[in-house]
N, C-alpha and C positions, 0 to 999 in steps of 0.2 A: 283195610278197605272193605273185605268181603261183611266184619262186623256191621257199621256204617251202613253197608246195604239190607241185609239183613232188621237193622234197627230202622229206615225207612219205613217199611211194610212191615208192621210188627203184630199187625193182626194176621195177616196173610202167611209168615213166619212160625208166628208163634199163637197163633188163636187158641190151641192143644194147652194153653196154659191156664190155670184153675185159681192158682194163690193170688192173681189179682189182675185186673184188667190191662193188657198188655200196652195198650193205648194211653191211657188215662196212668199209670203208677208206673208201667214201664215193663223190660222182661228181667226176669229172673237169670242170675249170671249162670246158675248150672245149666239152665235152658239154652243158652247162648255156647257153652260148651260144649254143651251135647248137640247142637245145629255144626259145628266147627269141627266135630270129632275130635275137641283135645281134651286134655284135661283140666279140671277146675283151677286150678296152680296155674297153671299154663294160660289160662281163660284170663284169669285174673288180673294177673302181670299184663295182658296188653289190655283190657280195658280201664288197668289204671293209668297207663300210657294214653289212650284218649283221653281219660278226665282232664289227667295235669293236661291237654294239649287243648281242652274248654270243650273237646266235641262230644261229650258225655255227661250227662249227670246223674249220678247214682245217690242213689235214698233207698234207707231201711224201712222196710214194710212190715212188720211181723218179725217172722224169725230170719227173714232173707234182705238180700239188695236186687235192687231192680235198676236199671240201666234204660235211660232214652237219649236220643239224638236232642244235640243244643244246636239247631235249625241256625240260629243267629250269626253263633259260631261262625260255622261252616259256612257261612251265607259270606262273611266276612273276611276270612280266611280266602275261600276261591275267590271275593272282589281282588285280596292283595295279590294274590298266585295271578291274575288277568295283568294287574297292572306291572307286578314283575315281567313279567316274558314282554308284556309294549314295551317296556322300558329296555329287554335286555335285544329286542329288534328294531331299536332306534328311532320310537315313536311317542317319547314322551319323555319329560325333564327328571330331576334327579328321582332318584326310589327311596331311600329310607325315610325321607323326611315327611312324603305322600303318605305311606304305610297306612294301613288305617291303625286305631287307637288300638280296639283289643288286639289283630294279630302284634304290634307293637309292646302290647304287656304281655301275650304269652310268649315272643321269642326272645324279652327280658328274662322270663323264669328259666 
């Protein structure tokens, strides 16, 4: 989660960044490690966990990858996470069939 946040405010984060507009291409995953204090290994492996989960998307820029929030995503994801919990407090009909479309193909994958 703390990545996620972090990737919100990414100028505000990470402005200190020079290889490319943090905004506009995205941050840089050593930069994101080193916000996190882990290691780039370490870094890597959970923000390829956000990819495969759609809440990321990384693109090579030069010699590096850079990392931005997939807004849509996420946007879609917490619609289903709302409609879950109505659903699981007895305020709405069935749940998987509602699901919306993308969280529906990522929790296929």
């Amino acid at each position: 989660m703390l990545i996620l946040r972090l990737l919100a405010r990414p100028r505000r984060h990470f402005g200190h960044q020079r290889s490319a507009d943090p905004v506009e291409v995205g941050v840089c995953m050593t930069l994101i490690a080193e916000a996190l204090a882990i290691t780039q290994p370490t870094a890597s492996r959970h923000l390829e966990i956000l990819k495969r989960a759609g809440f990321i998307a990384v693109r090579r820029h030069h010699k590096w990858s850079y990392c931005k929030r997939n807004e849509a995503a996420i946007q879609d994801h917490l619609e289903w996470i709302r409609h879950e919990l109505q659903i699981r407090n007895g305020s709405a009909g069935a749940a998987s069939s509602t699901r919306p479309a993308q969280s529906r193909a990522r929790m296929a994958r």
